[in-house]
C-alpha positions as CSV (number, residue, x, y, z in Angstrom):
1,X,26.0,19.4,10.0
2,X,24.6,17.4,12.5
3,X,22.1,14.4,10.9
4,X,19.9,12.6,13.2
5,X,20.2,8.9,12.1
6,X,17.7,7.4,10.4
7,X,17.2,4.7,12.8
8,X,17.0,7.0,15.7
9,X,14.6,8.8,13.7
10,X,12.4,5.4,13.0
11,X,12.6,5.0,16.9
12,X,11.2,8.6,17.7
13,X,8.5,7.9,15.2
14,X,7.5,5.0,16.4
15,X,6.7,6.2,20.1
16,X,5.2,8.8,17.8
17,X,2.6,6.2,16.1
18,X,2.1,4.1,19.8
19,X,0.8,7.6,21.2
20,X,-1.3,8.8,18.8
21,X,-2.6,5.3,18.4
22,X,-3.7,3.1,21.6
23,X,-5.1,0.3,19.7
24,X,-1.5,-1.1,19.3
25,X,-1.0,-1.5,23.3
26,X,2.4,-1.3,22.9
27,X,4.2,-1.0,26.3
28,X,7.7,1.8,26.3
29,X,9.3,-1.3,28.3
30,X,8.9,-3.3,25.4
31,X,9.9,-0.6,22.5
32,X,13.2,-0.2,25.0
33,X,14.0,-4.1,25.7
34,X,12.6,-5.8,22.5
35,X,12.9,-3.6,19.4
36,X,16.0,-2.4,17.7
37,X,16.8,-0.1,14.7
38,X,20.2,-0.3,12.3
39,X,20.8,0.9,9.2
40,X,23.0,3.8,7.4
41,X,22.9,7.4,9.0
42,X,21.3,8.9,5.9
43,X,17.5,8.1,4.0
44,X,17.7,6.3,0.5
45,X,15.1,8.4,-0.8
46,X,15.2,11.8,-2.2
47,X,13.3,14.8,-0.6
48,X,12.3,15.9,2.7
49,X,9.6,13.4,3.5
50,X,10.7,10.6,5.8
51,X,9.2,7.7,4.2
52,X,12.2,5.3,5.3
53,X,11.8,6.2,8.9
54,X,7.9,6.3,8.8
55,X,7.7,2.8,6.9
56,X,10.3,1.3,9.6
57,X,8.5,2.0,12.5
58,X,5.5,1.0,10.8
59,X,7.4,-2.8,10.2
60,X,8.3,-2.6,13.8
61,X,5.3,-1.9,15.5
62,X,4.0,-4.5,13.1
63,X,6.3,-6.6,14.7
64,X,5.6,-5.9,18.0
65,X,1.9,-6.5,18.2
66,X,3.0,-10.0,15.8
67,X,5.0,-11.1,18.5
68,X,1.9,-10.6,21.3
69,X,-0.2,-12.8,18.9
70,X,3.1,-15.2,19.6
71,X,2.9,-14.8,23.2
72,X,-0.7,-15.6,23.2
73,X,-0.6,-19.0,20.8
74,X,3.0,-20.2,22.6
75,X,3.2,-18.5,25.8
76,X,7.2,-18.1,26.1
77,X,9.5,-14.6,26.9
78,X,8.8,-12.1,24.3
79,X,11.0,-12.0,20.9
80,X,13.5,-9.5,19.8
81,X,12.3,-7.3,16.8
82,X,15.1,-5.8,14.2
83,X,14.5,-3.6,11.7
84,X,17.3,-2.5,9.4
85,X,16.4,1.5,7.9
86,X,18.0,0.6,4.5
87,X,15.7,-2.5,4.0
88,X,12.7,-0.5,5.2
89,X,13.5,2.0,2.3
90,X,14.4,-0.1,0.0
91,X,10.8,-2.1,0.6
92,X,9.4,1.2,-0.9
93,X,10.2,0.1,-4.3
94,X,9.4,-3.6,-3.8
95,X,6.7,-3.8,-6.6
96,X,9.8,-3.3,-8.6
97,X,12.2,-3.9,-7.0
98,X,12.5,-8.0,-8.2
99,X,14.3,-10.1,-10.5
100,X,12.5,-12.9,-12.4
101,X,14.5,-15.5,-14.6
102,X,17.7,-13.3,-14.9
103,X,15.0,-9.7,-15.9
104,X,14.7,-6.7,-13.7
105,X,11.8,-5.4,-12.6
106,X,9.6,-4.2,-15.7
107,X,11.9,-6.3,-18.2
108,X,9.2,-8.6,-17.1
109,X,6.2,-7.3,-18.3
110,X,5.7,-9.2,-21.6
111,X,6.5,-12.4,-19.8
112,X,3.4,-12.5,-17.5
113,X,-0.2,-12.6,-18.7
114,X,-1.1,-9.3,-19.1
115,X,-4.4,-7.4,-17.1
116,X,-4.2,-4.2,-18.1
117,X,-4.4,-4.0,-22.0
118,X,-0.8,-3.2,-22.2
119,X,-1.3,-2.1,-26.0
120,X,-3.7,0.3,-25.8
121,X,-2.7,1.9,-21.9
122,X,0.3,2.9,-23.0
123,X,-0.7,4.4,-26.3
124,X,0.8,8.1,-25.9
125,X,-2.9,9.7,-25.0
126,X,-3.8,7.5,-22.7
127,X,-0.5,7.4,-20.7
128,X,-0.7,11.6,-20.7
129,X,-3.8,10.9,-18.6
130,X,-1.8,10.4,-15.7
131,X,0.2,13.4,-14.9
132,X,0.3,16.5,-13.0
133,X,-0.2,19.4,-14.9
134,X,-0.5,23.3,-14.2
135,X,-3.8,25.3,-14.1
136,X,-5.7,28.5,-15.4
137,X,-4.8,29.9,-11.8
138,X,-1.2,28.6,-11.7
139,X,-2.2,25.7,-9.2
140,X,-1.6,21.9,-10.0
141,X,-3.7,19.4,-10.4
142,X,-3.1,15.5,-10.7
143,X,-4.6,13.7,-13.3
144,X,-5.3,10.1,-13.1
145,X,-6.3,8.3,-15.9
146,X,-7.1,5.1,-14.0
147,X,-6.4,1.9,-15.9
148,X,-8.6,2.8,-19.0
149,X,-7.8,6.7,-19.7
150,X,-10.4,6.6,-22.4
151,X,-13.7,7.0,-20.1
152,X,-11.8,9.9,-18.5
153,X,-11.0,11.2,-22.1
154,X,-14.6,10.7,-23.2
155,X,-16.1,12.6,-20.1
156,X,-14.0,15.5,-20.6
157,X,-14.6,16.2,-24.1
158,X,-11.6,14.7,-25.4
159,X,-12.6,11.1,-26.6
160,X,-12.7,11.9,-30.7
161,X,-8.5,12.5,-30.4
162,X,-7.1,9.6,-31.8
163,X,-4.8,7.9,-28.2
164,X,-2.2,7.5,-31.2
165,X,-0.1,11.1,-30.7
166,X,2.9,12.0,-30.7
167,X,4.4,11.8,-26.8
168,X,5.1,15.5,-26.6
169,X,1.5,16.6,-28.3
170,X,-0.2,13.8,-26.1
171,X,1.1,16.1,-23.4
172,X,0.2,19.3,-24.6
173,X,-3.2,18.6,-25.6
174,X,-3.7,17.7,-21.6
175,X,-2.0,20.4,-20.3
176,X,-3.9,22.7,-22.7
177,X,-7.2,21.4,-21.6
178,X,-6.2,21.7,-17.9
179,X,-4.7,25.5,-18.6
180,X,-8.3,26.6,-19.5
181,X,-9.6,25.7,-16.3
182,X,-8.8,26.3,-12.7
183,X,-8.0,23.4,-10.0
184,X,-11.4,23.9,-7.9
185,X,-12.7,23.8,-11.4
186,X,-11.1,20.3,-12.7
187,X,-11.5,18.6,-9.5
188,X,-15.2,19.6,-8.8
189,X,-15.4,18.3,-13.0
190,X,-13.6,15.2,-11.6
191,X,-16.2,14.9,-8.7
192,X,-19.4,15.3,-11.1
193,X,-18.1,12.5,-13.8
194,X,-16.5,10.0,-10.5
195,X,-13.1,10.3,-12.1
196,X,-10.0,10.2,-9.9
197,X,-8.0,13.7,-9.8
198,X,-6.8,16.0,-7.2
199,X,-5.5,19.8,-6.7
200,X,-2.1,19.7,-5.0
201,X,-3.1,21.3,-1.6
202,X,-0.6,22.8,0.6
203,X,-1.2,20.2,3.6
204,X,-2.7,23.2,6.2
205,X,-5.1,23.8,2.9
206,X,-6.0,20.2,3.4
207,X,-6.3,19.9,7.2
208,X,-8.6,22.7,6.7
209,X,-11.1,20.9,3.7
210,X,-14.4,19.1,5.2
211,X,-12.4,16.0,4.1
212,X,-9.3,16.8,5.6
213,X,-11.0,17.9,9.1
214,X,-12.8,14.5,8.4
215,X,-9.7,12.2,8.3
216,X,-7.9,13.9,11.3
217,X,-10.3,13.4,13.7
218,X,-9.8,9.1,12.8
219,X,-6.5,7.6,14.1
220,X,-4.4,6.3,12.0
221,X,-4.8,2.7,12.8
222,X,-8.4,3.1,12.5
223,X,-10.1,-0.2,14.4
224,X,-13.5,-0.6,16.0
225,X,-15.3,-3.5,17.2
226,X,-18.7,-4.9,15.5
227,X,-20.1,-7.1,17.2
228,X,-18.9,-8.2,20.4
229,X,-18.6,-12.5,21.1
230,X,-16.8,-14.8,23.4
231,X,-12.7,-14.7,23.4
232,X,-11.7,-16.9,20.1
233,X,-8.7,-19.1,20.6
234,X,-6.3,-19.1,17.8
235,X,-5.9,-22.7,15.9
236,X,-3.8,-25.6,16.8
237,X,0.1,-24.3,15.2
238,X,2.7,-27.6,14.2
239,X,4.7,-25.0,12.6
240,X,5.0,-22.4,15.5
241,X,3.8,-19.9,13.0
242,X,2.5,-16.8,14.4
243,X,-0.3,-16.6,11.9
244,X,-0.9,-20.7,11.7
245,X,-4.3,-21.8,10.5
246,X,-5.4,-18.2,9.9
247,X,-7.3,-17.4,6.8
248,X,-7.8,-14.5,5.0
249,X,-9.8,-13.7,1.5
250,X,-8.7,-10.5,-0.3
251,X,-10.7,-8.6,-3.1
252,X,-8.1,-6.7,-4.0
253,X,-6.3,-4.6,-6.8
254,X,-3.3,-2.6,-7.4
255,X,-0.8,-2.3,-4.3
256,X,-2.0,-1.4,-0.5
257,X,-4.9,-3.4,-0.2
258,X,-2.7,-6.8,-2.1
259,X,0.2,-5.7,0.2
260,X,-2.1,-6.6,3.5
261,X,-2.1,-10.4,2.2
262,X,1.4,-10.4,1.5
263,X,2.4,-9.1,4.6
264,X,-0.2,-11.6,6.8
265,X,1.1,-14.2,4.6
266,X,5.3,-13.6,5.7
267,X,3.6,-14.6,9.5
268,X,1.9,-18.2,8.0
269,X,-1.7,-17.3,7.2
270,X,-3.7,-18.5,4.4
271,X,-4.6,-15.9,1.7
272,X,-6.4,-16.3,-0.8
273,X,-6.6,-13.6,-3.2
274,X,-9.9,-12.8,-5.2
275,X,-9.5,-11.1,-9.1
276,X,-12.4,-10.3,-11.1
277,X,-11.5,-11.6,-14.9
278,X,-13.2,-8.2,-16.2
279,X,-11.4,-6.0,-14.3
280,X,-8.0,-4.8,-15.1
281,X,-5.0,-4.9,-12.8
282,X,-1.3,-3.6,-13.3
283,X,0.7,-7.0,-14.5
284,X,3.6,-6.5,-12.8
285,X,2.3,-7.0,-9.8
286,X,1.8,-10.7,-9.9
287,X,6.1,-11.2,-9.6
288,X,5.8,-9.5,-5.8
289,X,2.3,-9.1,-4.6
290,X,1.0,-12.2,-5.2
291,X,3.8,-13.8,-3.0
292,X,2.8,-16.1,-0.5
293,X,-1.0,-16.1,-1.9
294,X,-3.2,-18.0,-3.7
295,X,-5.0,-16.5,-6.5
296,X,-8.4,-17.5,-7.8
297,X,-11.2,-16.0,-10.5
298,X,-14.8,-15.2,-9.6
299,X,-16.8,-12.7,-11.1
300,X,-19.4,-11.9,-7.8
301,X,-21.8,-10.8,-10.1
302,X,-22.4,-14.4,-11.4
303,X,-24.9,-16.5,-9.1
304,X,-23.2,-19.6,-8.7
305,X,-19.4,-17.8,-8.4
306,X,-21.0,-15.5,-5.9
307,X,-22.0,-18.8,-4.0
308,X,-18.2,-19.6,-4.1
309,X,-16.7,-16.7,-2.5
310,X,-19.4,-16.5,-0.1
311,X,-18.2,-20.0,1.1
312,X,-14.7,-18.6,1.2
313,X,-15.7,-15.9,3.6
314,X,-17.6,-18.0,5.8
315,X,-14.7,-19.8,6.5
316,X,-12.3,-16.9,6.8
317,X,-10.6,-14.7,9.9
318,X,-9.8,-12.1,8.0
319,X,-12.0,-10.1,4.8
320,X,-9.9,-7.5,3.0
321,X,-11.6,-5.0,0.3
322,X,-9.5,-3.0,-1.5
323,X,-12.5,-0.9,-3.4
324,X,-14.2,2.6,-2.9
325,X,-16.4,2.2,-0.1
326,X,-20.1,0.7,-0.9
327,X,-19.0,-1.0,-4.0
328,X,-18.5,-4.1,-2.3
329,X,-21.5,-3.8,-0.4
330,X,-23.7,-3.2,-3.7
331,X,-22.2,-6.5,-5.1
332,X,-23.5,-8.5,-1.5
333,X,-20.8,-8.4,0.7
334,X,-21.1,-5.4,3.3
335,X,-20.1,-5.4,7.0
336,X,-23.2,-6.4,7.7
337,X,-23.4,-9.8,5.0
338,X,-20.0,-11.3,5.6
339,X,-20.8,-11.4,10.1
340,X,-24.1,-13.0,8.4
341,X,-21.8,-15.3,6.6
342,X,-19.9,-16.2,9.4
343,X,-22.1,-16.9,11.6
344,X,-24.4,-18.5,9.5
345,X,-21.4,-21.3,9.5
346,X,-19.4,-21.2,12.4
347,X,-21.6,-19.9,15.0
348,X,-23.0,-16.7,16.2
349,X,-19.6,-16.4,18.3
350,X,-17.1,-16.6,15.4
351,X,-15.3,-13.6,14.8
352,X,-14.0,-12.1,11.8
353,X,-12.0,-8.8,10.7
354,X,-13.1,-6.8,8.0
355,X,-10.9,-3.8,6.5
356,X,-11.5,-1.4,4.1
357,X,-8.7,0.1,2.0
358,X,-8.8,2.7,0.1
359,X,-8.0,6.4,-0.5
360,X,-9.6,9.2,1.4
361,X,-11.1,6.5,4.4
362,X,-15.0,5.6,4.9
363,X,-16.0,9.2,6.7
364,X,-16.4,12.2,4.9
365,X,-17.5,14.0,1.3
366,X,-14.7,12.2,-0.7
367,X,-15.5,8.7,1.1
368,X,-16.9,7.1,-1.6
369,X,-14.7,8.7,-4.8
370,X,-12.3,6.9,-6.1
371,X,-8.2,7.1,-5.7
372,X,-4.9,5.8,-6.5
373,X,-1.6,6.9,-4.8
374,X,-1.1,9.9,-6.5
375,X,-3.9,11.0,-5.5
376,X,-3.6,10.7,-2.0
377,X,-0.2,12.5,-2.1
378,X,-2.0,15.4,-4.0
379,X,-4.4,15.9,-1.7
380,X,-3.0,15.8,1.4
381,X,-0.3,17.9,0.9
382,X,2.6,15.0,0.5
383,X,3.7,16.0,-3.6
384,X,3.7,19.6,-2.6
385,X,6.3,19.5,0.0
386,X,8.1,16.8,-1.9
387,X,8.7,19.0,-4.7
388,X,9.7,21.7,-2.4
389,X,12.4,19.8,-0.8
390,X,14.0,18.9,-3.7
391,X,14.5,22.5,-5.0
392,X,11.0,22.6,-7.3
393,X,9.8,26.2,-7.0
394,X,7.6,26.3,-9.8
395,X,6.5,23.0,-10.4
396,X,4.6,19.9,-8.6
397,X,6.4,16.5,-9.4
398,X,5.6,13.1,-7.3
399,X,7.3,11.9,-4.4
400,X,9.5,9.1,-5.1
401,X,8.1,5.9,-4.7
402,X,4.7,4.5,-4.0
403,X,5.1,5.0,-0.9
404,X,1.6,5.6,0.9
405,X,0.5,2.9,-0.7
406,X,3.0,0.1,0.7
407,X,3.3,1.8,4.4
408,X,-0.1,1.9,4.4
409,X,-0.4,-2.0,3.5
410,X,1.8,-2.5,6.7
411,X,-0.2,-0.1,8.7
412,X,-3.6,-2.1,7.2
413,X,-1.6,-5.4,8.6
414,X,-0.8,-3.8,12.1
415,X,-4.1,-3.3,12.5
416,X,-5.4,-6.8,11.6
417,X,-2.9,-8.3,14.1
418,X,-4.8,-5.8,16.5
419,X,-7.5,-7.1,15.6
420,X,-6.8,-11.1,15.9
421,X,-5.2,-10.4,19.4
422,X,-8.7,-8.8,20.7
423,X,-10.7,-12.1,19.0
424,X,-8.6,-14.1,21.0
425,X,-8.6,-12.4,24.4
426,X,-12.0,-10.6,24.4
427,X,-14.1,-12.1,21.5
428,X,-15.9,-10.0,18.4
429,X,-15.3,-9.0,14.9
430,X,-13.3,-6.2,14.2
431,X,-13.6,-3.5,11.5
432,X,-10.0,-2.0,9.8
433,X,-10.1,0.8,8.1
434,X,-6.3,1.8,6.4
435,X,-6.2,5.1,4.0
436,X,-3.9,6.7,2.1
437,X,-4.5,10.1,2.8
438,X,-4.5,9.3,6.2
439,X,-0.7,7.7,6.4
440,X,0.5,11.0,4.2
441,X,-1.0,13.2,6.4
442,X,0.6,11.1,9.5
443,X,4.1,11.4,7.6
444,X,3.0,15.5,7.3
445,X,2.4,15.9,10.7
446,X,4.3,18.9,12.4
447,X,5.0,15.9,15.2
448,X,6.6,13.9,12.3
449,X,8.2,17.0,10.4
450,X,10.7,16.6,7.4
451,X,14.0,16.4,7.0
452,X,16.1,20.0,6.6
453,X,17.7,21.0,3.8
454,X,21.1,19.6,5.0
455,X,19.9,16.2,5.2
456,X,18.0,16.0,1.6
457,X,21.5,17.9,0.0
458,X,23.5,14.9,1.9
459,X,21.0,12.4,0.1
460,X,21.4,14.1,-3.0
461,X,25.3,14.5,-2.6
462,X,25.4,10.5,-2.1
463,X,23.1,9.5,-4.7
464,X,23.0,11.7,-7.1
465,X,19.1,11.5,-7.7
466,X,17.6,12.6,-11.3
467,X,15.5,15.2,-11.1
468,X,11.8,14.3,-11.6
469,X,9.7,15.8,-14.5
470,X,5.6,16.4,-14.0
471,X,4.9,13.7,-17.1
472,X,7.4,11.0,-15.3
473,X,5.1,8.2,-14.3
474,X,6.0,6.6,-10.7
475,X,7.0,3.4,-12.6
476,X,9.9,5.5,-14.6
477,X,10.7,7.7,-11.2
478,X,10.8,4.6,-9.6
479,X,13.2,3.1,-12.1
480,X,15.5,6.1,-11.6
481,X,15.7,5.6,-7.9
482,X,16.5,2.0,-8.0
483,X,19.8,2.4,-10.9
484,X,21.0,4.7,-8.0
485,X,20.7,2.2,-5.2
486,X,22.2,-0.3,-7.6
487,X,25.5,2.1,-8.1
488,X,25.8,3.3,-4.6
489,X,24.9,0.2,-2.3
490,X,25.9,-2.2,-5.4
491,X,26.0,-4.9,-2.0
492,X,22.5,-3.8,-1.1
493,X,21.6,-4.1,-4.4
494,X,22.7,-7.8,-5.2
495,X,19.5,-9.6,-5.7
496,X,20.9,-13.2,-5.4
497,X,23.5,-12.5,-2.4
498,X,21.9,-9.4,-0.6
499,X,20.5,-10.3,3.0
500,X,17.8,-8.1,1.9
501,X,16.9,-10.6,-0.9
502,X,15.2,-13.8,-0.9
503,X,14.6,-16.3,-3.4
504,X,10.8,-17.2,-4.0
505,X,11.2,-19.9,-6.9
506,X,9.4,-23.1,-7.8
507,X,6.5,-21.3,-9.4
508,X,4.9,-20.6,-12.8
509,X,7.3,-17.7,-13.0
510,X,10.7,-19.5,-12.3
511,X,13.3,-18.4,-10.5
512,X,12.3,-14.9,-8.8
513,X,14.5,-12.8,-6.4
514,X,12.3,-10.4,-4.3
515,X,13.0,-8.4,-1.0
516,X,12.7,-10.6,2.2
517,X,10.2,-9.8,4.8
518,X,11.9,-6.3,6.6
519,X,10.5,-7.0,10.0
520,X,12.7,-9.9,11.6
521,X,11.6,-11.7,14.9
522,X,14.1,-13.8,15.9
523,X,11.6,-16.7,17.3
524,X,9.8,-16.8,14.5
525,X,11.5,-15.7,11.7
526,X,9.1,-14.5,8.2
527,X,9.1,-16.1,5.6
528,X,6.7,-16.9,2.5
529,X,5.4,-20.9,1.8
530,X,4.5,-20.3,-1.9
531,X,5.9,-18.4,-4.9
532,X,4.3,-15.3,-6.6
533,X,2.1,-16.5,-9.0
534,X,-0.4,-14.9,-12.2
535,X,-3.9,-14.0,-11.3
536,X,-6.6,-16.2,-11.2
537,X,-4.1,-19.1,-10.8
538,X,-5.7,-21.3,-8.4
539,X,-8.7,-23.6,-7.5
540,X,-10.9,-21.6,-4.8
541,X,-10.5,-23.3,-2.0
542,X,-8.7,-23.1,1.5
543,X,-7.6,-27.0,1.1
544,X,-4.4,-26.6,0.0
């Protein structure tokens, strides 16, 4: 057998993503002299799909356009950029992937204030919610519960069972429901009560949807200008910092939008990070995604909170909204509102980016639905294949990790970067867009392709992967992956002596070991200036 090597594989893709994306203005002289892949031959992930070697050339192009932003603020010869492949992978289960005051990863769970009614989620019903499960024409369909099950109960003519079942009937009573229908039927039901759900599509079934057609015709790194304005200089940086004096307010849940902070925050900028008290959130993302962020309460709907934020945006580089698009706008704080902001304070030449996250992109019929991770990968193709490579032939399980949601947190970054080197040599504001469907059906991509059956039984050979079940939640599959790391790359796997590690202490949660930034510019090396933190943990202002 002859395996192409993960980071040769990372390298291909990455002149991959520089082609089909000119926005990066990454030069081949530069990929040649300045960036460099290591790492073992083989993925650490299970399946076909390469997510390792898609999420390292996503950290190094990331990288690359950092270190232009570097060239620009401190003028000097350009950096060398290293990505290791087995970091890169391993950053797929970073919401995880932590330890906090001697626990791993959801040992932690009771120790943080919880957001997401813990209690009641998890009651047997409720947790059932989210699964894939098989259909009155033998199709699969993912069910997503969001983080309150029972409106999607209640909408579908299940909200009188008691959420109190047995595990096993929890199941069966959802999989009975979803046997009496067909999967055009349940997600056109999803559509008309604005749940989240998707039919696994074959990705060609995709491509050829309205909303599939849709999202090809956007790049990847999806960035326009909005206004145009006079070139914007960068602060004054003391620290060298490659993102110095920048500041950024996120209104974010979950992972890929909160993952855009964290990632802007490894390269010195200010984040603060915006949580609604009312809305819930998954608690064990405030030991990793918080990192390097500031985290503050306002509820927007309340006039004099409102007034808050909008000072917090006037004063900010960068706006990141992590909801469907035009529920931010609805609450006041469209495209349109936050240049008005802006301006209004800093000058009708001040220049801001504004990104969108979010599932299925702003263009298009499912533009405005709602969407988790799962969903993306059911929709665009990603869980089918996945399941294929790993010998299901009559079932649909996840892929492995969260894994369009983090890569597309570093593509959302990227593109910000892009976006803060045109301010500063051409002037303007700058719209982001980063999807999740979009990055799964980059990773699908013929150009991309997946791994052949040699490579994914090599994997399998060397880790010795649990198979995944349709009910398994991404948290348990998750959990799985990581005690295989932990037995195989025990050295990988060391949080407090691992070169992968770093320790973020000194904050309300103690002592916390949490992967270290993956992309590694030797001039300016990443690194976080404050420790994860709970929601809503901070005053609301930039003077600190």
């Amino acid at each position: 057998m002859t395996v192409v090597p993960v980071p040769e594989e990372a390298s291909r893709i990455l002149e991959l993503l520089i082609q089909k994306n000119p926005a990066l203005n990454i030069s081949p002289e530069y990929v040649q002299n300045n960036i460099h892949f290591e790492g073992g031959d083989l993925p650490v992930q299970p399946g076909g799909l390469k997510s390792g070697a898609c999420a390292s050339a996503a950290f190094a192009a990331l990288g690359a356009v950092a270190d232009q932003i570097a060239q620009i603020r401190y003028g000097g010869e350009p950096s060398k950029v290293k990505i290791n492949t087995d970091h890169a992978g391993y950053f797929l289960a970073v919401v995880s992937c932590f330890e906090a005051e001697g626990k791993v990863g959801r040992a932690n769970i009771p120790h943080a204030p919880d957001w997401e009614d813990a209690k009641v989620r998890h009651q047997p019903l409720y947790k059932a919610a989210t699964a894939l499960y098989k259909t009155k024409d033998d199709r699969w369909f993912q069910l997503h519960g969001d983080l309150d099950a029972s409106f999607l109960l209640k909408d579908i003519g299940l909200g009188d069972i008691s959420p109190q079942q047995d595990p096993k009937k929890a199941t069966d009573i959802l999989a009975d429901f979803c046997k009496q229908h067909t999967a055009n039927e349940l997600e056109a039901m999803m559509i008309r009560t604005r749940h989240s759900g998707s039919k696994c599509y074959e990705p060609k079934e995709w491509l050829a949807t309205e909303m599939g057609q849709a999202l090809a015709k956007r790049p990847l790194l999806d960035i326009s200008q909005l206004v145009a304005g006079k070139p914007k200089a960068f602060p004054s940086g003391a620290n060298k910092r490659i993102l110095e004096g920048v500041k950024v307010v996120e209104m974010v849940r979950i992972i890929a939008a909160p993952t855009i902070g964290r990632t802007l925050a490894e390269f010195g900028a200010q984040v603060i990070r915006v949580n609604a008290p009312q809305l819930r959130d998954l608690t064990i993302l405030q030991y990793t995604l918080t990192t390097g962020s500031h985290t503050i309460k306002i509820d927007a709907r309340q006039p004099d909170q409102k007034a808050q934020l909008e000072s917090l945006i006037a004063e900010a580089d960068v706006f990141i909204q992590g909801y469907r698009p035009g529920s931010i706008a609805r609450l006041g704080f469209s495209k349109e509102r936050v240049l008005e902001l802006v301006h209004a304070a800093r000058g009708k030449d001040a220049g801001i980016i504004y990104v969108d996250e979010n599932t299925y992109g702003n263009y298009g019929p499912y533009a405005g639905r709602t969407g988790w991770q799962q969903i993306a990968d059911a929709a665009s193709g990603a869980s089918v294949v996945h399941s294929r490579s790993v010998g299901h032939t009559h079932i649909v399980t996840l892929p492995p990790l969260p894994i369009s949601d983090l890569v597309t947190g570093i593509l959302g970054a990227a593109s910000i970067l892009c976006g803060l080197r045109e301010r500063a040599l051409k002037g303007g504001s700058y719209h982001v867009i980063a999807s999740l469907t979009a990055y799964d059906m980059f990773c699908l991509s013929d150009d991309v392709g997946i791994y052949p059956q040699e490579v994914v039984d090599a994997t399998q050979a060397k880790y010795r992967w649990k198979q995944a079940t349709t009910d398994q939640n991404i948290w348990e599959v998750m959990d799985d992956i990581m005690d295989c790391w932990k037995q195989v790359n025990p050295d990988h796997m060391d949080m407090q002596k691992s070169p992968f590690f770093v320790e973020t202490s000194g904050g309300p949660f103690g002592q916390v070991y949490q992967l270290a930034p993956v992309t590694r510019i030797d001039q300016y090396p990443s690194k976080w200036d404050h420790p994860p933190r709970p929601y809503c943990y901070d005053k609301p202002t930039f003077d600190y």
